[in-house]
N, C-alpha and C positions, 0 to 999 in steps of 0.2 A: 535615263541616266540622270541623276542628279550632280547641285553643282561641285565642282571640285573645290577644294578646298588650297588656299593660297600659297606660292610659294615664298620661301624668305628673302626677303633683301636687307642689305646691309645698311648702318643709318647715315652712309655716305657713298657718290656716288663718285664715280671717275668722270672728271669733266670733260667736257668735248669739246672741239674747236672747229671751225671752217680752214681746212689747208687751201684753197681756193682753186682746186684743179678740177671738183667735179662739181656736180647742178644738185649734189646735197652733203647734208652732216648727216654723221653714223652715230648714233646715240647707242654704247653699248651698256645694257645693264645682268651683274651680274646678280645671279640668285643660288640658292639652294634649292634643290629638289626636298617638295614637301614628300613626307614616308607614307603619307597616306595613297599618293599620285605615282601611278608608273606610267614611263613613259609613251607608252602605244598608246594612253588617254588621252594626250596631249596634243591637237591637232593645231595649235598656234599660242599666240599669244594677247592681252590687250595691257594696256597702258595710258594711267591718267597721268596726267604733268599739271598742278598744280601752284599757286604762288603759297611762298612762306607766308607774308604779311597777313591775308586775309585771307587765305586757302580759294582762291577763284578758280574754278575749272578754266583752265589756257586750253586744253587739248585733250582729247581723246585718240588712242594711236593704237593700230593691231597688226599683226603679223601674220598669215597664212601658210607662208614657205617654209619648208625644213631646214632650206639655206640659209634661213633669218636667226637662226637659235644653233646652240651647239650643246648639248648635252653633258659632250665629257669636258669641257670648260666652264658648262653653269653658266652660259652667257646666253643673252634675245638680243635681238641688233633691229634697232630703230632707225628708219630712214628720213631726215627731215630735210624736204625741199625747197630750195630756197624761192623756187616761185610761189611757196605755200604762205597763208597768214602765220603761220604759226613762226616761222622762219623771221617774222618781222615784228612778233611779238615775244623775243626768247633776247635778253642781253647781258651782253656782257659783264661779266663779273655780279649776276645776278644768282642765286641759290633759290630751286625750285622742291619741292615735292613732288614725288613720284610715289604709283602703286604699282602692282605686275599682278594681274590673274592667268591662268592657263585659259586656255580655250579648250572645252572637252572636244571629244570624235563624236557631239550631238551637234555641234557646234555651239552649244550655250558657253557664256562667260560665268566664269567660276569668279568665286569670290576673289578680293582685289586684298594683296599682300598693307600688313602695317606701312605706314607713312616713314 
């Protein structure tokens, strides 16, 4: 199977915050289904988190579960734990860049959605 081809994201995201009850943030990103990609393709997710200023890769981030994404909302749900580095390099009132590729049922990462 070759790679799939990216789904759309919007050129803003819904921001997240720490409610401070659990041991992580939920980073949800919403997308559209590319019409090329049906969903039985689909067997996760990945996710770069980049800076504005000078696009530095901060993170690389995937999803496996079917619980982590929701289809008929267009949403993938990112878990970022606060015992993690990234957790300590993510601040406040900062604006990041993001991509979203599907993960095929080969398990390869498909190509990674516009910035």
């Amino acid at each position: 199977m070759s790679k799939l081809y990216p789904p759309e994201i919007g050129g803003t995201i819904p921001a997240f915050y720490d409610n401070g009850t659990d041991n992580y943030i939920k980073l949800s990103v919403p997308f559209i289904m590319n019409k090329t990609v049906s969903e039985v393709d689909v067997s996760g997710f990945a996710l770069i988190i980049r800076t504005v200023a000078n696009s530095k890769l901060i993170a690389t981030l995937r999803v496996d579960t079917p619980t982590d994404w929701n289809f008929k909302k267009n949403e993938v749900y990112f878990k970022i734990y606060k015992d993690d580095d990234l957790f300590n390099n993510l601040y406040i009132g900062s604006h990041y860049k993001i991509q979203l590729a599907y993960v095929g049922s080969d398990n390869v990462i498909g190509y990674y959605s516009a910035v």
